[in-house]
SELUMRO-405230 format. One record per residue: residue number from 1; residue in one letter; x, y, z of N, C-alpha, C, O in turn. Coordinates in nm, 3 decimals. Each point is the difference from the previous one (the first is absolute). Layout:
N
<r nr="NUM" rest="A" n_xx="X" n_yy="Y" n_zz="Z" ca_xx="X" ca_yy="Y" ca_zz="Z" c_xx="X" c_yy="Y" c_zz="Z" o_xx="X" o_yy="Y" o_zz="Z"/>
...
This chain:
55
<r nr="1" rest="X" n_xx="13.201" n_yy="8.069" n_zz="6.753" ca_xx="0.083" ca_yy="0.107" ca_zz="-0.051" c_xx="0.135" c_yy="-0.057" c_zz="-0.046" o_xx="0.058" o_yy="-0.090" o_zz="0.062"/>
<r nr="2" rest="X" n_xx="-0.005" n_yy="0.153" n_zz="-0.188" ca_xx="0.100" ca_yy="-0.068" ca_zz="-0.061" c_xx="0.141" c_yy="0.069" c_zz="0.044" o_xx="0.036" o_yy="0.112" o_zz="-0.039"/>
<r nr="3" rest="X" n_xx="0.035" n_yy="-0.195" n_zz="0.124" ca_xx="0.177" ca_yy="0.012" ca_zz="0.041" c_xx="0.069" c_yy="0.098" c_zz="-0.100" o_xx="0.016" o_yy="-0.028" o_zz="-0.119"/>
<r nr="4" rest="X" n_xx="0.013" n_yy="0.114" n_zz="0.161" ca_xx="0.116" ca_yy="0.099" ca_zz="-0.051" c_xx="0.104" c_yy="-0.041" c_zz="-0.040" o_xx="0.096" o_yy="0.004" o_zz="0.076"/>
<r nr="5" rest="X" n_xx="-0.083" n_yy="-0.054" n_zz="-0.203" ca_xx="0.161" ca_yy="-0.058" ca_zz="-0.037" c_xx="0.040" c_yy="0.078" c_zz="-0.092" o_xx="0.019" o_yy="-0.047" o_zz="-0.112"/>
<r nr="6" rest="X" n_xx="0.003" n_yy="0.181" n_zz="0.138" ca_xx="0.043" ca_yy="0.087" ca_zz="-0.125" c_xx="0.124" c_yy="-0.012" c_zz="0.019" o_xx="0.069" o_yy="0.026" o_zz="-0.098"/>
<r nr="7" rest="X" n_xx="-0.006" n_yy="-0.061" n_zz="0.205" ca_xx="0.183" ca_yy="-0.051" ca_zz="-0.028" c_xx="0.013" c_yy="-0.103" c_zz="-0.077" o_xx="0.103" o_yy="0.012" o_zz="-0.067"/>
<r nr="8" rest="X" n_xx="-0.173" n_yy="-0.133" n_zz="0.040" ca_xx="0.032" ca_yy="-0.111" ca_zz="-0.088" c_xx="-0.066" c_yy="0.073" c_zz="-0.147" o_xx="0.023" o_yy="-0.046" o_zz="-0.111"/>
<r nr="9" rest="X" n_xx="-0.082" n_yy="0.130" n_zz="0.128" ca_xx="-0.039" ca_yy="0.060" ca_zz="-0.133" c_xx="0.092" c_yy="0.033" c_zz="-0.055" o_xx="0.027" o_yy="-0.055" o_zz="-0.106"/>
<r nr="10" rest="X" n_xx="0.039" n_yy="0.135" n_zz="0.146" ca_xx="0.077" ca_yy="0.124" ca_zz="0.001" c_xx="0.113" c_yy="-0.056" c_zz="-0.061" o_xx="0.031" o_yy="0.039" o_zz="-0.112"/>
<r nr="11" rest="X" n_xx="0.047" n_yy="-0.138" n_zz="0.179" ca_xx="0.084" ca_yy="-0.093" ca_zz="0.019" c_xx="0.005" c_yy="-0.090" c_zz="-0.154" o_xx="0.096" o_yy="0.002" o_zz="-0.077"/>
<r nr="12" rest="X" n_xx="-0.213" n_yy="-0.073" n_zz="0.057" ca_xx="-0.024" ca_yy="-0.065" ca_zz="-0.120" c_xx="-0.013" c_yy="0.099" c_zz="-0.112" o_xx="0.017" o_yy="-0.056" o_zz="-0.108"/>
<r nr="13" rest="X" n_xx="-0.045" n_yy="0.202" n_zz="0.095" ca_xx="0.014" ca_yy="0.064" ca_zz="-0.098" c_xx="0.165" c_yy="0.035" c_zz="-0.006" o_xx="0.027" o_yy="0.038" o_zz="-0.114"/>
<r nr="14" rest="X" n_xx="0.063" n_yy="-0.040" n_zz="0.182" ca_xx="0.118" ca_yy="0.067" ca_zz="-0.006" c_xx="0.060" c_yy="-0.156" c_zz="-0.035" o_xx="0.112" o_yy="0.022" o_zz="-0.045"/>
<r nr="15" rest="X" n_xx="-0.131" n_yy="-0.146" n_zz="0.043" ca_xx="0.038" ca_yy="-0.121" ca_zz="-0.114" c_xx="-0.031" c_yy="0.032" c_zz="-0.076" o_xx="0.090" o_yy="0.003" o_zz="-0.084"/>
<r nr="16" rest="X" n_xx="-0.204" n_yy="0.042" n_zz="0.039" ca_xx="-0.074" ca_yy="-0.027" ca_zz="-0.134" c_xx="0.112" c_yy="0.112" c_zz="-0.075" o_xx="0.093" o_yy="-0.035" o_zz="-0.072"/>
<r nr="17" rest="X" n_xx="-0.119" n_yy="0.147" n_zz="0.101" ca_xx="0.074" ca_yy="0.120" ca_zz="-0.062" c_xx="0.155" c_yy="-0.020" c_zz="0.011" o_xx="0.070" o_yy="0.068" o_zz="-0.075"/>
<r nr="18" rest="X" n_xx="-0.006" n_yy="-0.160" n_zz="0.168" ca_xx="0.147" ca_yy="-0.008" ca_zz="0.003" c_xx="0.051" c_yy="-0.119" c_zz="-0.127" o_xx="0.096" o_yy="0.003" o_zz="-0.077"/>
<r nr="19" rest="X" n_xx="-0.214" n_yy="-0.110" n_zz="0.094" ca_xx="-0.002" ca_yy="-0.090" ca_zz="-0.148" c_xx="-0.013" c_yy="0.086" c_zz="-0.161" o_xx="0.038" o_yy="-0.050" o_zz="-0.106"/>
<r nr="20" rest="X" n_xx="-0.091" n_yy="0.168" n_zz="0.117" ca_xx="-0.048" ca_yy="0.035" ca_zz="-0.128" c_xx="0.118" c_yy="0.048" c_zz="-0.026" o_xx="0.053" o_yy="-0.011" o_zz="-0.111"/>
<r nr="21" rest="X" n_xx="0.012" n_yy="0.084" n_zz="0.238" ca_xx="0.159" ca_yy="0.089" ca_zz="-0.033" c_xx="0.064" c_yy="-0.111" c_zz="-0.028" o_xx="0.056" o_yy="0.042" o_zz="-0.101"/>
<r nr="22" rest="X" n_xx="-0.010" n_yy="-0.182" n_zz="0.113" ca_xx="0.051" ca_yy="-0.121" ca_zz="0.002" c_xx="0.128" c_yy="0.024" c_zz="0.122" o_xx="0.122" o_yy="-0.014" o_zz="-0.005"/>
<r nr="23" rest="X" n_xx="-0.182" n_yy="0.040" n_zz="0.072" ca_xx="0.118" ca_yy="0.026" ca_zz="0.131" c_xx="-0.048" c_yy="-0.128" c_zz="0.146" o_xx="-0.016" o_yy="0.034" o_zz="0.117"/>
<r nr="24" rest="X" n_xx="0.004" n_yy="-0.177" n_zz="-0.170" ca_xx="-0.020" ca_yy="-0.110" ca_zz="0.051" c_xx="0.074" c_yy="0.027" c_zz="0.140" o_xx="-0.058" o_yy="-0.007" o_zz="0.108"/>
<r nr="25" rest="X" n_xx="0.172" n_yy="0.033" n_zz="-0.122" ca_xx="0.005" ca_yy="-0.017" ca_zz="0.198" c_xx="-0.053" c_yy="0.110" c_zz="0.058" o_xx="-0.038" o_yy="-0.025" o_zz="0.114"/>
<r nr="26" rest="X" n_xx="0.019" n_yy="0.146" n_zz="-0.148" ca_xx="-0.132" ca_yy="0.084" ca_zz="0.082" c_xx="-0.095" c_yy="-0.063" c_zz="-0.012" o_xx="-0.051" o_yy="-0.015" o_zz="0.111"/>
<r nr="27" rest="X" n_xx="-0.017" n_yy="-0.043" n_zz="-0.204" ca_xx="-0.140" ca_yy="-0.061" ca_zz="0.052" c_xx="0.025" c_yy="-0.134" c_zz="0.077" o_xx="-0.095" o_yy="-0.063" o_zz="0.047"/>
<r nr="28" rest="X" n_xx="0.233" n_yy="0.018" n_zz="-0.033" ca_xx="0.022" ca_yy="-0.139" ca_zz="0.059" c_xx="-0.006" c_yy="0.040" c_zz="0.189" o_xx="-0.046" o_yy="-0.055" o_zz="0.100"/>
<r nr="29" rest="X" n_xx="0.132" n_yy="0.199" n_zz="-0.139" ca_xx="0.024" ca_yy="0.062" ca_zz="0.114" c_xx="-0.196" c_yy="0.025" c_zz="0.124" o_xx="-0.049" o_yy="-0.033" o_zz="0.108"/>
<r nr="30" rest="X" n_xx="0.019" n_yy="0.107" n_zz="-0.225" ca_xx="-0.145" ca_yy="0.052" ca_zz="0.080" c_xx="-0.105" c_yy="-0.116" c_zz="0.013" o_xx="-0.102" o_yy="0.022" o_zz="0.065"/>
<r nr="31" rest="X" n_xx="0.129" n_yy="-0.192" n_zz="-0.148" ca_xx="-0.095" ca_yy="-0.114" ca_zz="0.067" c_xx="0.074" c_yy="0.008" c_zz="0.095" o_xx="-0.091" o_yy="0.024" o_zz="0.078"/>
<r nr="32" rest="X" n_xx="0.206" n_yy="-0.023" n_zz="0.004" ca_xx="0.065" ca_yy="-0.084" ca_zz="0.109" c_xx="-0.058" c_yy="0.072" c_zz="0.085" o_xx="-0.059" o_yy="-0.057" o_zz="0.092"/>
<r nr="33" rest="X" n_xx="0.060" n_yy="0.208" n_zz="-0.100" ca_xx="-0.043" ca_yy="0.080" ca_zz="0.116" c_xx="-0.098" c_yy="-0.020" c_zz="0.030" o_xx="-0.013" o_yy="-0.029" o_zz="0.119"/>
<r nr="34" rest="X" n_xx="-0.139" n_yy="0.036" n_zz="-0.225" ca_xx="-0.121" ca_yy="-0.043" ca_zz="-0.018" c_xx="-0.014" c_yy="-0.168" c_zz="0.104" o_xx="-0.101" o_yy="-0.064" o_zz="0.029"/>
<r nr="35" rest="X" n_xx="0.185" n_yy="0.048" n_zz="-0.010" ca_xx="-0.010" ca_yy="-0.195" ca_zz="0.043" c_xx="0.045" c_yy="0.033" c_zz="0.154" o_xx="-0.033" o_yy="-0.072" o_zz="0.093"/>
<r nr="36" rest="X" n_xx="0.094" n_yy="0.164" n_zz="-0.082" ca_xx="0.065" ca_yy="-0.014" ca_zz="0.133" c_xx="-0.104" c_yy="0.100" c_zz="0.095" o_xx="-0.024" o_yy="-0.032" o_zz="0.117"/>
<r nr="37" rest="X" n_xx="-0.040" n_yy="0.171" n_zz="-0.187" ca_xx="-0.049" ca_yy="0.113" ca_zz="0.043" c_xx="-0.150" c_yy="-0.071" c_zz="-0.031" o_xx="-0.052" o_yy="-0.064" o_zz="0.091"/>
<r nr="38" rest="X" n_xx="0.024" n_yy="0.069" n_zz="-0.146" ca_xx="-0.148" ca_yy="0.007" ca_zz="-0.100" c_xx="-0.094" c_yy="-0.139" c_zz="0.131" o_xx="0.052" o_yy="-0.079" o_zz="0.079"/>
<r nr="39" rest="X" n_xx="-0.206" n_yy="0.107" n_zz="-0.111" ca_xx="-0.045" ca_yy="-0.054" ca_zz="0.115" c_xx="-0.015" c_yy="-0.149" c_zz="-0.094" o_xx="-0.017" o_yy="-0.014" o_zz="-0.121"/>
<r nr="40" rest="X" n_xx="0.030" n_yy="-0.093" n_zz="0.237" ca_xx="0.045" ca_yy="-0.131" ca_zz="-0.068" c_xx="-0.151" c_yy="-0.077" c_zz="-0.067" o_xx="0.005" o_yy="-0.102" o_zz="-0.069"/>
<r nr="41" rest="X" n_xx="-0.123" n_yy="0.166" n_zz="0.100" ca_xx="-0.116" ca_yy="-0.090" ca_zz="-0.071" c_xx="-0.003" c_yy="0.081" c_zz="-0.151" o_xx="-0.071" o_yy="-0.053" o_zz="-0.084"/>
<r nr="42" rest="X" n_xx="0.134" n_yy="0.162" n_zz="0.048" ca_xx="-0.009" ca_yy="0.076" ca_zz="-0.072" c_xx="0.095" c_yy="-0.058" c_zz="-0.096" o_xx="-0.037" o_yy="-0.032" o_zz="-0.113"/>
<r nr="43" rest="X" n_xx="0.202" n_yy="0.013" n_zz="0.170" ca_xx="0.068" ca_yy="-0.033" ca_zz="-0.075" c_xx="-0.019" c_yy="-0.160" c_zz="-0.033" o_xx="0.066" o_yy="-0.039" o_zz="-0.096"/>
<r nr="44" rest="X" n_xx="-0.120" n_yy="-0.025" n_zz="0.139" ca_xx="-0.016" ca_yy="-0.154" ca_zz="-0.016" c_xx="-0.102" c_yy="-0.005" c_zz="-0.110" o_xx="-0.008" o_yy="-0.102" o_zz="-0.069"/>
<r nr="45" rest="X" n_xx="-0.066" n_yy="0.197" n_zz="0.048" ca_xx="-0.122" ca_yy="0.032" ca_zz="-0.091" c_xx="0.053" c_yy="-0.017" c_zz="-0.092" o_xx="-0.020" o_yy="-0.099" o_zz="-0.071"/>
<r nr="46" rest="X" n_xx="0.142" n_yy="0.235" n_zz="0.033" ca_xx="0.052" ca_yy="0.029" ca_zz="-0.123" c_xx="0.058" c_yy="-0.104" c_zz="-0.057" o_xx="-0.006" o_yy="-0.055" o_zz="-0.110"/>
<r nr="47" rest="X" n_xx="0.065" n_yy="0.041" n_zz="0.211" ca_xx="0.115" ca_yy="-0.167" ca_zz="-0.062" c_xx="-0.113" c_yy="-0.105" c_zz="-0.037" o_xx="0.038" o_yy="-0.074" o_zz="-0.090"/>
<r nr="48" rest="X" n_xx="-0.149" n_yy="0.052" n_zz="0.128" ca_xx="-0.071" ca_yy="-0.112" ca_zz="-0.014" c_xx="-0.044" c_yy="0.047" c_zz="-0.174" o_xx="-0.010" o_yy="-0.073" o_zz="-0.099"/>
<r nr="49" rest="X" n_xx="-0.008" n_yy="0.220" n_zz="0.114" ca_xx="-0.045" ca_yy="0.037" ca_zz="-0.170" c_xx="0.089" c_yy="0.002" c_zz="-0.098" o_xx="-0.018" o_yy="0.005" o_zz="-0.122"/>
<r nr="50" rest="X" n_xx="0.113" n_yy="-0.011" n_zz="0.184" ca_xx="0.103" ca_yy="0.008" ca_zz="-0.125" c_xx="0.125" c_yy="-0.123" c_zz="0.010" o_xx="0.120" o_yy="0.007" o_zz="-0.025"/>
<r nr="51" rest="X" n_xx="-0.199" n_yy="-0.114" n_zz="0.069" ca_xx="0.096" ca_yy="-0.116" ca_zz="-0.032" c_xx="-0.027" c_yy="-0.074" c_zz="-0.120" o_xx="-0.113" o_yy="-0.046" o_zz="-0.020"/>
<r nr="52" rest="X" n_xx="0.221" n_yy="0.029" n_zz="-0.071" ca_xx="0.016" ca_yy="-0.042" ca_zz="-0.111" c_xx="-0.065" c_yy="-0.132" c_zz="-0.016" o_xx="-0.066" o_yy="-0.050" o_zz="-0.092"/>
<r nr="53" rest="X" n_xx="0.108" n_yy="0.002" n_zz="0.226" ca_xx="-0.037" ca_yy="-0.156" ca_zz="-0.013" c_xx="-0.186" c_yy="-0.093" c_zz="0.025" o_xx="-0.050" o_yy="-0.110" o_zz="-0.019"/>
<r nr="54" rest="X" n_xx="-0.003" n_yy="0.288" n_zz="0.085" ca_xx="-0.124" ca_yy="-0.009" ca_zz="0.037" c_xx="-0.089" c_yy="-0.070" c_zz="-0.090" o_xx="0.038" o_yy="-0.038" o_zz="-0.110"/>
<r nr="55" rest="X" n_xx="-0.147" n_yy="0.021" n_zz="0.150" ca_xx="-0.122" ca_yy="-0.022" ca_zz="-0.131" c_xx="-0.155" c_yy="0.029" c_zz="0.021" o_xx="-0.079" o_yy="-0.017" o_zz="-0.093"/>
């Protein structure tokens, strides 16, 4: 059965939508919270998907 992460959902839609407004430190604001709150195999996920430097 698949882990309930509708807070990192939730969380990653309110970047996405705070980037579209271009209001960068709210979405700078809601990763930090996401990093500090958010469950850590979840957030290590995201970061692993969205590192620039990945391949």
């Amino acid at each position: 059965m698949a882990r309930d992460i509708s807070y990192e959902r939730d969380a990653l839609v309110e970047v996405a939508q705070a980037l579209k407004d271009g209001d960068r430190e709210r979405a700078h604001q809601v990763l930090r919270r996401l990093a500090a709150e958010g469950d850590p195999a979840v957030v290590a996920e995201i970061a692993r998907l969205t590192d620039p430097h990945a391949q």
